[in-house]
C-alpha positions in Angstrom: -133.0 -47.1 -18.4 -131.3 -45.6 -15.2 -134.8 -43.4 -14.5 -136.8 -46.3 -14.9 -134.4 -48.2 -12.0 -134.2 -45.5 -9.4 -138.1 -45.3 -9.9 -138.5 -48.8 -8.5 -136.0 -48.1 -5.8 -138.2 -47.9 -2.1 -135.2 -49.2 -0.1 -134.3 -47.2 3.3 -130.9 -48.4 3.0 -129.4 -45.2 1.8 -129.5 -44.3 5.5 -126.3 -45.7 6.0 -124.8 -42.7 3.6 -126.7 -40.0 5.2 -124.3 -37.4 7.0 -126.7 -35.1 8.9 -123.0 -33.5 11.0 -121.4 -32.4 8.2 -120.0 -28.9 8.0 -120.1 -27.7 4.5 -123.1 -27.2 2.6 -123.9 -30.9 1.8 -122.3 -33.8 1.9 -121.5 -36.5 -0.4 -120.6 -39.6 -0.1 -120.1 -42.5 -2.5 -121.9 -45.9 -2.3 -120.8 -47.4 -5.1 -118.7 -47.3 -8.6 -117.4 -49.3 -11.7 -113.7 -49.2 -12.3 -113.7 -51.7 -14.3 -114.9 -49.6 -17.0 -114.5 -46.4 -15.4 -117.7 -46.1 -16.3 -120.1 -44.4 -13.3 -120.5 -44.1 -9.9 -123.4 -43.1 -7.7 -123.7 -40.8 -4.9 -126.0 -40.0 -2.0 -126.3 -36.6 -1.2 -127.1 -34.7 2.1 -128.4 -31.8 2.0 -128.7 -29.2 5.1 -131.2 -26.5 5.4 -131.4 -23.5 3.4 -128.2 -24.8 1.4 -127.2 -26.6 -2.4 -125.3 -27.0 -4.7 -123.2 -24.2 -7.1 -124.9 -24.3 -10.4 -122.6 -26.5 -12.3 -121.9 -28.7 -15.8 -121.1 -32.3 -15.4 -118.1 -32.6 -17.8 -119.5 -34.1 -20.7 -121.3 -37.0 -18.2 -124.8 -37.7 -17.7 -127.0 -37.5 -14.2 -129.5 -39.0 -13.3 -131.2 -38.3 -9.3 -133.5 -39.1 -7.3 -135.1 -37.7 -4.4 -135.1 -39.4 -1.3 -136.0 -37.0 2.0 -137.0 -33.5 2.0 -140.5 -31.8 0.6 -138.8 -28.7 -0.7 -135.6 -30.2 -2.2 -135.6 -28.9 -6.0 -133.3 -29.3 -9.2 -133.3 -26.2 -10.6 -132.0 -26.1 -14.8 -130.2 -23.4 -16.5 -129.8 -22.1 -20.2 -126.5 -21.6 -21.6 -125.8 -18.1 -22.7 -122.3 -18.3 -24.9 -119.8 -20.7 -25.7 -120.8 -24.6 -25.1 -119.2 -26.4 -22.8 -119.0 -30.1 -24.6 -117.0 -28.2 -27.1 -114.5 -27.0 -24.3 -114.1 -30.4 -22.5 -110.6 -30.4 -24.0 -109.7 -26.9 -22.8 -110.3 -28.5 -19.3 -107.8 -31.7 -20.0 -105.4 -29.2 -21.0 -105.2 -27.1 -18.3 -105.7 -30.2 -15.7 -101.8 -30.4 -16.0 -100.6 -27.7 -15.2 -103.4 -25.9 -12.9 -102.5 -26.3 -9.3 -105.5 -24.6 -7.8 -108.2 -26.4 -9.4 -109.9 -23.7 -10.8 -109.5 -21.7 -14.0 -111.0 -18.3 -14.5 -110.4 -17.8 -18.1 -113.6 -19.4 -19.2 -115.6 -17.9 -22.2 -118.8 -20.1 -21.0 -121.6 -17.9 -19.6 -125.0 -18.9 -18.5 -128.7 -17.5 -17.9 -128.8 -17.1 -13.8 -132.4 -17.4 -14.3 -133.8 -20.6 -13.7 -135.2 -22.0 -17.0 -136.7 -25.2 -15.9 -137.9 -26.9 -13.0 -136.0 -30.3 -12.4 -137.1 -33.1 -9.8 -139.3 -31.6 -7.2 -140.5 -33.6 -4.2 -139.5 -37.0 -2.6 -139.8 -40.2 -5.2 -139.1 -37.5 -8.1 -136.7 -38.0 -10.8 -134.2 -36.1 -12.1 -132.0 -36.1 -15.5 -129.6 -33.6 -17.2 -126.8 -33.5 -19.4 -124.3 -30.6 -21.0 -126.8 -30.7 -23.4 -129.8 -29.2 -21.9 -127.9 -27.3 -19.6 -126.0 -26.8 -16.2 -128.3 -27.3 -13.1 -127.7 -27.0 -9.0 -130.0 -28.8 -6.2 -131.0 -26.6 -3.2 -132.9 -27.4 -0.2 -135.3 -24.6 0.4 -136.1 -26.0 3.6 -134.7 -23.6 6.5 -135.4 -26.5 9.5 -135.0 -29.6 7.8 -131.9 -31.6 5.8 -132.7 -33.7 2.4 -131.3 -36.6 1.1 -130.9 -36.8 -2.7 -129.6 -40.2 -5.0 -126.9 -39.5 -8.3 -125.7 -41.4 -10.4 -123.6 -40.3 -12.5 -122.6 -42.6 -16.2 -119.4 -42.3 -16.8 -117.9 -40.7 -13.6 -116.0 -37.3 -14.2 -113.6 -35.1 -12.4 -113.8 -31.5 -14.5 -116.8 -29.4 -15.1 -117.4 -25.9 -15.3 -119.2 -24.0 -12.0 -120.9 -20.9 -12.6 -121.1 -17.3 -11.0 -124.5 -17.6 -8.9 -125.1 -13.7 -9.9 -123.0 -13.1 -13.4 -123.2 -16.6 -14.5 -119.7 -16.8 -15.3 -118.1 -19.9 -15.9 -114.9 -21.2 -14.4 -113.2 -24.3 -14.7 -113.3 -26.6 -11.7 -111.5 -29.6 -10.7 -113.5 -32.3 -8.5 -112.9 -34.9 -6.7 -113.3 -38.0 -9.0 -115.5 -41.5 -8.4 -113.7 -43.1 -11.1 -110.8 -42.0 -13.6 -111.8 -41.1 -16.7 -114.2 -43.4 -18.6 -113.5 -46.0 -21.6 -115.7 -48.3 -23.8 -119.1 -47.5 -25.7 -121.7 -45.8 -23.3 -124.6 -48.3 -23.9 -122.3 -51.3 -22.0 -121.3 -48.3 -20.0 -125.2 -48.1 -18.6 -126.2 -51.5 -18.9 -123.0 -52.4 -16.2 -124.4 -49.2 -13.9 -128.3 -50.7 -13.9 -126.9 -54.0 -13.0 -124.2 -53.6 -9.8 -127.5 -51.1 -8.9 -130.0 -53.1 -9.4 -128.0 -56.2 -7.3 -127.9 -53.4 -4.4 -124.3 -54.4 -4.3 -123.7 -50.9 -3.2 -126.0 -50.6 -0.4 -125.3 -51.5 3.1 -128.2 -51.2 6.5 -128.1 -48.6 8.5 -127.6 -49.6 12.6 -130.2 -49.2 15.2 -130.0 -45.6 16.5 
């Protein structure tokens, strides 16, 4: 499976996608996707100090991470409260029409704010969630130091739900997409992912510095 791959990955050439300048909270940049299939896309991640993620669903997708820099980069789960959000993925098509914003506030999904499980941890860690087991957020706790982090993400997906960091109220949100919205069954869907990933077809070297 996809954890199994990313645990055999020791490459440095993520570097390339490392953005250690960028303004907001983390940056993102893809290295990689299947539109063929519309079927995933993968992501490297730069964290900077003392910031993450919003807590946030992933739209009926899966995600699997790893971590690649940082000693106090964490994935931190959370349990839903009311409503569940697989049931309302087709609220979210409906109002993708006609929303202009890219952000609905008439949710009825609420979430735990406390953390109820500890996710990937430390460098070489691995990291897996679903709408299933719950909305999750990555955070660097380091104040000093950025983190890099590895997604991939089977099938790709623009809508998911982000969640109040002190109510945990959710809202619809509309993101920026890897791939349009997938087709076909999800086992060819992952067996396409683990091979462009494991040919490195994404990756690229990063230039002397």
């Amino acid at each position: 499976d996809i954890e199994s791959l990313l645990k055999r990955y020791k490459g440095t050439d993520y570097e390339k996608h490392v953005n250690l300048d960028t303004e907001k909270s983390y940056h993102r940049e893809e290295c990689g996707h299947c539109l063929t299939h519309n079927s995933f896309c993968v992501l490297v991640m730069t964290w900077k100090p003392g910031c993450g993620s919003a807590i946030h669903s992933h739209g009926n997708s899966e995600c699997s991470l790893l971590l690649l820099e940082g000693d106090h980069l964490c994935e931190e789960i959370y349990e839903r409260v009311d409503g569940d959000m697989s049931d309302l993925i087709t609220e979210i098509d409906k109002e993708s029409s006609s929303n202009e914003t890219g952000e609905n506030n008439n949710t009825k999904v609420k979430i735990d704010v406390k953390v109820t499980k500890q996710g990937a941890s430390k460098p070489g860690s691995i990291g897996y969630v679903n709408d299933s087991i719950g909305p999750h957020r990555i955070f660097n706790n380091d104040k000093n130091a950025h983190a890099v982090s590895l997604h991939v993400y089977y099938p790709a997906y623009d809508t998911c739900y982000i969640f109040d960091q002190d109510t945990g109220d959710g809202k619809i949100a509309f993101v920026n997409s890897c791939a349009e919205k997938p087709t076909g069954q999800p086992i060819q869907l992952i067996e396409k992912a683990l091979d462009v990933i494991e040919k490195a077809a994404c990756f690229g070297s990063r230039p002397e510095t």
